[in-house]
C-alpha positions in Angstrom: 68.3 35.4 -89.6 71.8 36.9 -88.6 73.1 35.2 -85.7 74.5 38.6 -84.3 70.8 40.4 -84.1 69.4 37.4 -82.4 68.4 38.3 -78.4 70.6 35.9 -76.3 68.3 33.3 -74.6 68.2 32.9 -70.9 68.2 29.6 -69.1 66.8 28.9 -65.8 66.5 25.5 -63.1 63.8 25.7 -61.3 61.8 23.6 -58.2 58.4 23.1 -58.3 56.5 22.1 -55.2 53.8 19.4 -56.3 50.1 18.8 -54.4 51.4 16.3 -52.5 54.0 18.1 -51.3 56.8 16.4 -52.8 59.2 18.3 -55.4 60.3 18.5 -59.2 63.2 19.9 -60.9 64.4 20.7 -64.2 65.4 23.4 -66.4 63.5 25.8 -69.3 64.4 28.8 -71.3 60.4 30.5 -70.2 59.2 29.2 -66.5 55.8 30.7 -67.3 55.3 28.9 -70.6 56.8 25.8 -68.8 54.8 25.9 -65.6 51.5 25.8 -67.6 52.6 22.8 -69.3 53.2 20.8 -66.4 49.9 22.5 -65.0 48.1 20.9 -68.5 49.5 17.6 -67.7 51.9 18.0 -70.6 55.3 18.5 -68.7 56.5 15.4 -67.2 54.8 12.0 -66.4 55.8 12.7 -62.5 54.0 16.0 -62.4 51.0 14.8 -64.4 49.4 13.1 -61.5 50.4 15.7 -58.3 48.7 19.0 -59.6 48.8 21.8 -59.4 52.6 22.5 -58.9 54.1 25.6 -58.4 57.5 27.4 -59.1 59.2 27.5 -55.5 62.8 28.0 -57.0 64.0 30.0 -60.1 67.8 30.1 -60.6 69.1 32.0 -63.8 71.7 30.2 -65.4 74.2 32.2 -68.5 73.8 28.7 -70.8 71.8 25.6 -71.2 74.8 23.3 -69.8 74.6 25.4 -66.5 71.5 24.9 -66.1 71.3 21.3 -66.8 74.3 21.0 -64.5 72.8 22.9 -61.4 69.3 20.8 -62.6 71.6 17.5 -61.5 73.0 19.0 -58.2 69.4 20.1 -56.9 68.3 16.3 -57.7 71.2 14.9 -55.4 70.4 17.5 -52.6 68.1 16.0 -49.6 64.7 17.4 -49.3 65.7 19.4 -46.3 69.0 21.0 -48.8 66.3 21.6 -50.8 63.6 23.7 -48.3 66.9 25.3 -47.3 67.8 26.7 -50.9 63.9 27.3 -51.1 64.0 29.3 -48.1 67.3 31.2 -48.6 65.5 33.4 -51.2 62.0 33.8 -49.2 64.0 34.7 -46.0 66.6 37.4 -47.2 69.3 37.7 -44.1 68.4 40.4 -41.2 70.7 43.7 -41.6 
C-alpha cells in the first residue's frame, strides 16, 4: 500500500481508574479496543486482578514517542497530580 494514501494514526495516554480505586497508565492508538482488553483480562497483569477499569483520562498525542513520553510523566505524578489532571477536564474553568 502507498504510504501517502495511508490515514495518519492517532496516539493517545490514557488513565484508567481500577475497582480498587487505584490507577493505570499507558498509551494505544484505539482506547475502546484497548479498554476491552484490559476489561477481558488481556491488557496488563496489574489490571487483570482490579476489574472493571475505566478510561478517566484520554490525552491525544501527534506520535507514538509523545505518547510514550507523556505515559512516563503521568507515572511520576502523585496520586493527587493525577486526580488534579483527572479533574481539570471534568471541571472546565467558570467564565
Amino acid at each position: 500500500m502507498n504510504n501517502t494514501l495511508r490515514k495518519p494514526s492517532c496516539f493517545y495516554t490514557y488513565l484508567l481508574e481500577c475497582s480498587d480505586g487505584t490507577y493505570y497508565c499507558g498509551w494505544t492508538n484505539d482506547p475502546a479496543r484497548r479498554l476491552a482488553a484490559h476489561n477481558s483480562g488481556r491488557g496488563s497483569k496489574y489490571t487483570r486482578s482490579r476489574r472493571p477499569v475505566r478510561i478517566v483520562y484520554l490525552e491525544n498525542c501527534s506520535s507514538r514517542n509523545e505518547a510514550m513520553r507523556r505515559e512516563a510523566e503521568i507515572k511520576k505524578m502523585t496520586r493527587q497530580q493525577k486526580e488534579k489532571m483527572i479533574l481539570s477536564i471534568q471541571d472546565p474553568a467558570p467564565k
